[in-house]
MARDOTI-874750 format. One record per residue (C-alpha): x, y, z. Coordinates in steps of 0.001 Angstrom, whole numbers, plus 500000, padded with zeros to 6 digits. Layout:
BEGIN
X,Y,Z
...
//
This chain:
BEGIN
671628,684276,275774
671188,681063,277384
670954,682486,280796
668247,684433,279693
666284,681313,277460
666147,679311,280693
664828,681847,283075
662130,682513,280657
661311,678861,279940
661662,678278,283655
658634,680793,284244
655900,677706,283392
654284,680751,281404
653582,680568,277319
651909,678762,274651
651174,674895,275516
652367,673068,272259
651845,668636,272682
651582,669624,276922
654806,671120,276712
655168,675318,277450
656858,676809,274529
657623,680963,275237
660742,681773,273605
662319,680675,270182
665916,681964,269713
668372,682474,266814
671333,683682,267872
670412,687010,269296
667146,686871,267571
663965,685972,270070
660577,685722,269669
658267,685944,272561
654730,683321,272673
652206,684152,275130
648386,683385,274752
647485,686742,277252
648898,690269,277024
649457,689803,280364
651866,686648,280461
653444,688628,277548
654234,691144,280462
655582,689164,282378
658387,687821,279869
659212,690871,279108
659629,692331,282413
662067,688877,282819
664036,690269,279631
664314,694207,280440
665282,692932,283870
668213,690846,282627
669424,693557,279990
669976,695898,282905
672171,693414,284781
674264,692456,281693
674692,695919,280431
672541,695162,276685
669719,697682,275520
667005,696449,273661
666895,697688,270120
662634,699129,270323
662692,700049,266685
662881,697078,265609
661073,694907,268450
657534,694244,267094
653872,692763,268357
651945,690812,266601
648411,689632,267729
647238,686178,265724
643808,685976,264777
642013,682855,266291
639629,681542,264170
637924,683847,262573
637636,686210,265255
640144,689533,265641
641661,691643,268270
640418,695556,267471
641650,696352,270593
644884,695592,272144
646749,696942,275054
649822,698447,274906
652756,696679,275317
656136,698743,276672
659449,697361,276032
661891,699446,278488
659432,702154,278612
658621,702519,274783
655300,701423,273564
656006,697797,270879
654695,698798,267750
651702,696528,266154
652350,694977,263208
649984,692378,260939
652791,690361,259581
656978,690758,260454
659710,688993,258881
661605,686424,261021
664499,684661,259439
663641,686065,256173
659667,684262,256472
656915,686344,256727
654799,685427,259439
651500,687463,259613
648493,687023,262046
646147,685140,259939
648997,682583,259938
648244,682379,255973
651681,681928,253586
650328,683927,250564
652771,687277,251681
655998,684788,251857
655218,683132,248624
654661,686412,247059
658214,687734,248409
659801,684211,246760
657896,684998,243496
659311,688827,243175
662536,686867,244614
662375,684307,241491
661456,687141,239056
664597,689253,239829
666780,685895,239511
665178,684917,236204
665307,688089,234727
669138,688644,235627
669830,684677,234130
668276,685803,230948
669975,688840,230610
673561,687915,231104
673895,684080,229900
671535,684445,227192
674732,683220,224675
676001,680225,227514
675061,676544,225775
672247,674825,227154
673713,672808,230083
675289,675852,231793
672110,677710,231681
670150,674287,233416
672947,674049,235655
672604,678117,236468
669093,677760,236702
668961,675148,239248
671542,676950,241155
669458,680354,241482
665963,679580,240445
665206,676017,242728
665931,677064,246498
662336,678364,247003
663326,679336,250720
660884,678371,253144
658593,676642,251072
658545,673793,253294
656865,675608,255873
653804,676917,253939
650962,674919,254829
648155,677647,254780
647972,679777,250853
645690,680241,247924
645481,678437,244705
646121,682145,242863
648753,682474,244414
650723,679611,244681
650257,679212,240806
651715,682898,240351
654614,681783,241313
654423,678268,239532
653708,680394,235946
657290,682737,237382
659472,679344,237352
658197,677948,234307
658454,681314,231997
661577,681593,233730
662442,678581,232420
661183,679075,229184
662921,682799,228578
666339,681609,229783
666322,678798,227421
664960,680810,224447
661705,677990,224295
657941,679371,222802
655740,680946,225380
653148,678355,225487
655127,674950,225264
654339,672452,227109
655734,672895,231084
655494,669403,231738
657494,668399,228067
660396,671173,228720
661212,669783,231913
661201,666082,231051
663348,666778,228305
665929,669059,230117
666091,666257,233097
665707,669601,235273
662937,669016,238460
659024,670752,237666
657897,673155,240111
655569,670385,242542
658871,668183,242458
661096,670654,243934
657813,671393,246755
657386,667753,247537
661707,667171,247651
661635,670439,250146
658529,669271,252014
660120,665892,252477
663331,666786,253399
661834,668720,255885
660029,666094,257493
662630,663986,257885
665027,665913,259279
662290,666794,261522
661821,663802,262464
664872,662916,263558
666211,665819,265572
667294,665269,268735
665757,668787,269609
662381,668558,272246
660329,671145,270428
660724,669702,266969
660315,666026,268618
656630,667410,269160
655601,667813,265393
655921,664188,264387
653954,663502,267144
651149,665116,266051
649581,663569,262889
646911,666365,262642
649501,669206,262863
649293,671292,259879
652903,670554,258378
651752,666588,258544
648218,667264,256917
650405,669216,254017
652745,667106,253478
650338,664106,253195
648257,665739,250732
651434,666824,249090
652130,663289,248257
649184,661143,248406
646405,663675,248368
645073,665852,245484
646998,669329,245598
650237,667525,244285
647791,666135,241331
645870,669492,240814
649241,671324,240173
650605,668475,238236
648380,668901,235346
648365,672607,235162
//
C-alpha cells in the first residue's frame, strides 16, 4: 500500500491541516480518503481504481462508504454521486473506523453510547459469573474488563447526558459486582477499594494520549501539539485545570 499512499499524497490535493495536505490515513489495508470538494474526492479515487487495476486488487464497494461533515452549522442536502469502479459510494451520517464512530457532526455522543452498551454487557457478565470470587479478584477483574474505555481519549465534542450515562454504567457496575447498596456513595466506594473513579481513568487516558502524541516521531501527529487551540488540547486542558473534570467530580 505504500506505493499507492505516496502517489496520493504526492497529488498536493486534500484537507490542509497546520499548512500541511493531509488526503489519506491508512491502517493496514484500511484507508480513508479527505477532500474538502467532491471533486478533489474524484480525483483520489480515480488515483486508487487506477492502481487496483495495475496490481490486480478489487475494491470491496459494499463496504466503501461517504461521508459528508457538516461545517458549522450548515448541511449538505444535496450531494453528488460518488462512483467507486463504477458503483455509486453509499452515504452514510456516521461509519465506524477502527472500532470509533465517526459521524458528520463530528460529535462523540454515538461512540460513547457504543462504550456504554460495551460496559453494560461486561458488567453484567462480571456479576453473573464471579458473584462468589473474594473481593480483590473481583477489583482486579473489574479493572481488567470494565477500565479500557476505548477511544475515550479522542472524544472532545459530547453531551453532559450522555457522558454521565455512561459514568452512572461504571459506577452501578461497580456497585452490583461488589454486592454494595444502590445509592452509596461513588466517590467513598472507590477510595476505599483503591480502584480509579470514572474522571480518573478519562484524565489517565487523555494524558497518556497527549504525551505519546507529543512525542511521535510521525509528521501528522507532530501537527497537534502544535496547535494549542486544536480541540484535543482545549479538552484536555479543561480536563485537568478547567471545570468539566470538577463538574463530574462531584456528581
Amino acid at each position: 500500500m505504500d506505493e499507492l499512499i505516496a502517489r496520493l499524497s504526492s497529488t498536493g490535493i486534500g484537507c490542509s491541516i497546520g499548512g500541511t495536505i493531509v488526503n489519506n490515513i491508512s491502517y493496514a489495508d484500511d484507508m480513508v480518503l479527505l477532500c474538502p470538494a467532491i471533486s478533489a474526492l474524484v480525483k483520489l479515487l480515480k488515483i486508487c481504481e487506477e492502481y487496483a487495476v495495475a496490481h490486480g486488487l478489487m475494491y470491496n464497494t459494499k463496504k466503501s462508504e461517504l461521508l459528508v461533515f457538516n461545517a458549522g452549522k450548515k448541511e449538505y442536502a444535496s450531494v453528488p454521486a460518488v462512483y467507486l469502479c463504477g458503483v455509486p459510494l453509499n452515504r452514510v451520517s456516521r461509519f465506524k473506523y477502527l472500532g470509533h464512530w465517526v459521524t458528520e457532526d463530528l460529535q462523540d455522543d454515538a461512540d460513547i453510547e457504543r462504550e456504554r452498551r460495551a460496559l453494560s454487557i461486561r458488567c453484567n457478565m462480571l456479576s453473573r459469573r464471579f458473584a462468589r470470587c473474594d473481593r480483590d479478584v473481583k477489583k482486579t477483574l473489574f479493572k481488567a474488563f470494565c477500565q479500557s474505555f476505548y477511544a475515550c481519549s479522542l472524544w472532545t465534542n459530547y453531551t453532559k447526558k450522555t457522558l454521565n450515562a455512561l459514568r452512572v454504567q461504571y459506577n452501578n457496575g461497580f456497585r452490583m459486582l461488589m454486592g454494595l447498596p444502590r445509592y452509596c456513595s461513588a466517590s467513598g466506594m472507590f477510595a476505599e477499594a483503591r480502584v480509579d473513579a470514572f474522571i480518573a481513568i478519562i484524565r489517565k487516558r487523555t494524558a497518556s494520549l497527549m504525551r505519546r502524541v507529543r512525542d511521535s516521531s510521525n509528521s501528522l501527529l507532530q501537527l497537534i501539539p502544535g496547535d494549542p487551540a486544536g480541540s484535543l488540547w482545549r479538552h484536555w486542558n479543561d480536563l485537568h485545570m478547567g471545570s468539566r473534570g470538577t463538574v463530574y467530580d462531584l456528581m
